[in-house]
Residue, then its C-alpha position, 0 to 999 in steps of 0.5 A: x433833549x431838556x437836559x443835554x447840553x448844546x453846541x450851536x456853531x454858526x449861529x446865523x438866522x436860521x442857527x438863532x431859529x433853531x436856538x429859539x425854538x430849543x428855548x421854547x421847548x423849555x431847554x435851559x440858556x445854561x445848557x446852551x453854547x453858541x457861536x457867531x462871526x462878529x462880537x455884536x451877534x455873540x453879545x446880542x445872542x447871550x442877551x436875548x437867549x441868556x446862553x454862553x455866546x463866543x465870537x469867532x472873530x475875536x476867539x479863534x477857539x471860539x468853536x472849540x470851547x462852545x462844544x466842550x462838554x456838549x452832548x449835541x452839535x449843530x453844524x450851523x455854518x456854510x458849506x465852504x467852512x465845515x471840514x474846518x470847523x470839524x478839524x477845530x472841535x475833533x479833538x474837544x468834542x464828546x465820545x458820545x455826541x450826537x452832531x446834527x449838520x444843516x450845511x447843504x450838500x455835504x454828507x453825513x459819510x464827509x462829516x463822519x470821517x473827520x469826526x471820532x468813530x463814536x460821534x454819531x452825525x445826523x444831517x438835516x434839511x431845514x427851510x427859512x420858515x422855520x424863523x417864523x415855527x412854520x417849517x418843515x424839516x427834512x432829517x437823515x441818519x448817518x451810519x452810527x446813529x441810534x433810534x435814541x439820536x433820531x428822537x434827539x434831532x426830531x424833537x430839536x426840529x419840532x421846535x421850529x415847525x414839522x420834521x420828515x425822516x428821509x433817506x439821505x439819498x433823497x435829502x438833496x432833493x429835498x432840498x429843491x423843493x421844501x429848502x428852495x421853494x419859499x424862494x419860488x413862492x416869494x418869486x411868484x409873489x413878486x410876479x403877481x405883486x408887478x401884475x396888479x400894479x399893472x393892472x392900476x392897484x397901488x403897491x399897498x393894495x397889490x401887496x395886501x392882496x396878494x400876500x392875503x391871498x397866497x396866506x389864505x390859500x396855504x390855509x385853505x389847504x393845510x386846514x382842509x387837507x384837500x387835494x390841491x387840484x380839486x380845491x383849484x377846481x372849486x375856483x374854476x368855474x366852467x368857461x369863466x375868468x378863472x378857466x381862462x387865466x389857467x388855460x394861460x398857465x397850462x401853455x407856458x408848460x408850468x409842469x416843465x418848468x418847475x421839473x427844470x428849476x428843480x432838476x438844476x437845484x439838484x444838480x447844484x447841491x450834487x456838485x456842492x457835495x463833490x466839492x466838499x467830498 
């Protein structure tokens, strides 16, 4: 991965993550091309990284002259915009590169067919803690990719946290829960932020408390790879105030719930992939 170069189109908050994680992982900003909407983002990014950085606004074939000559693509941009980016780099981009996709819902058989036959496509499922190198990313192969431009994808994604290889058939799915879930966990973060507010703590104090807690928790988990029902059990005394609160839960039918929003997520990326077909 250190030597080839790269192509990054759309280089929003989660494409910068990604830029940044690539720098750290020692690959040289001379190897790097960029692009962003606004003038100002091109001109911060080249600062910051020291990488070659286009705007669309300003270039139309801003796309076109980042991925000229680069041996990896990351698709970077929103759903809406990808067969249009695509039809702009076909006839500039490398015989042999590797495009690596982050758009949700669209396909690797979609982005295949208005790429050259020997361009090979790997999509991948990133989440926004990735900004921070605490994220977890879901990847999947298209029909022409090697073992060669899987370890491409996966050492490119260690960067900014963990990666899971998955069939592409499972990646919508995924991304109802790793894509979507720092959104679920910031909702219930909020809940639990209004409830101790209520119960008479200050703002400062409920978000220390809460945040702490959540951080903590997390931890708790990762650092002893415990069973998450188990160590929920090592909190829950026997008819104490913990027990209580879970019974609580337990009638709202969380499980139902959370089987819901999930379900509702996948139907949404599966019509973002109809769309986009």
């Amino acid at each position: 991965m250190q030597d080839n170069t790269v192509a990054i189109l759309g280089a929003g908050s989660m494409g910068t993550a990604i830029l940044a994680g690539m720098i750290k992982a020692h690959i040289k900003p001379e190897h790097v091309k960029v692009t962003a909407r606004r003038v100002e983002s091109a001109d911060a990014l080249a600062k910051k990284f020291g990488v070659t950085a286009y705007a669309t606004s300003y270039q139309p074939n801003a796309n076109s002259l980042a991925v000229a000559g680069a041996q990896v693509v990351l698709l970077s941009v929103k759903p809406a915009y990808i067969i249009e980016v695509l039809d702009q780099i076909k006839d500039v981009i490398a015989k042999d590169a590797l495009v690596i996709s982050v758009a949700a819902g669209v396909t690797t058989a979609t982005i295949e067919e208005h790429l050259p036959e020997s361009v090979a496509v790997i999509r991948a499922m990133p989440n926004t803690p990735a900004l921070i190198k605490l994220g977890v990313t879901g990847i999947s192969v298209g029909s022409r990719t090697t073992p060669e431009h899987l370890a491409i994808a996966t050492e490119l994604f260690t960067g900014v946290g963990k990666t899971l290889v998955i069939p592409e058939e499972q990646i919508d799915a995924l991304s109802t829960i790793s894509g979507s879930g720092p959104a679920y966990v910031f909702y219930f973060i909020e809940e639990f932020i209004r409830t101790a507010v209520a119960q008479g703590f200050s703002d400062d104090e409920a978000y220390l408390m809460v945040s702490q807690t959540f951080l903590g928790a997390s931890e708790l988990l990762v650092q002893t790879q415990g069973d998450p029902a188990e160590l929920r059990r090592q909190v829950t005394s026997p008819n104490g105030t913990t027990m209580k609160a879970v019974a609580i839960l337990e009638e709202g039918n969380l499980h139902d719930l959370f089987f819901k929003a999930t379900s509702a997520a996948l139907q949404r990326a599966r019509e973002i992939a109809q769309e986009h077909k």
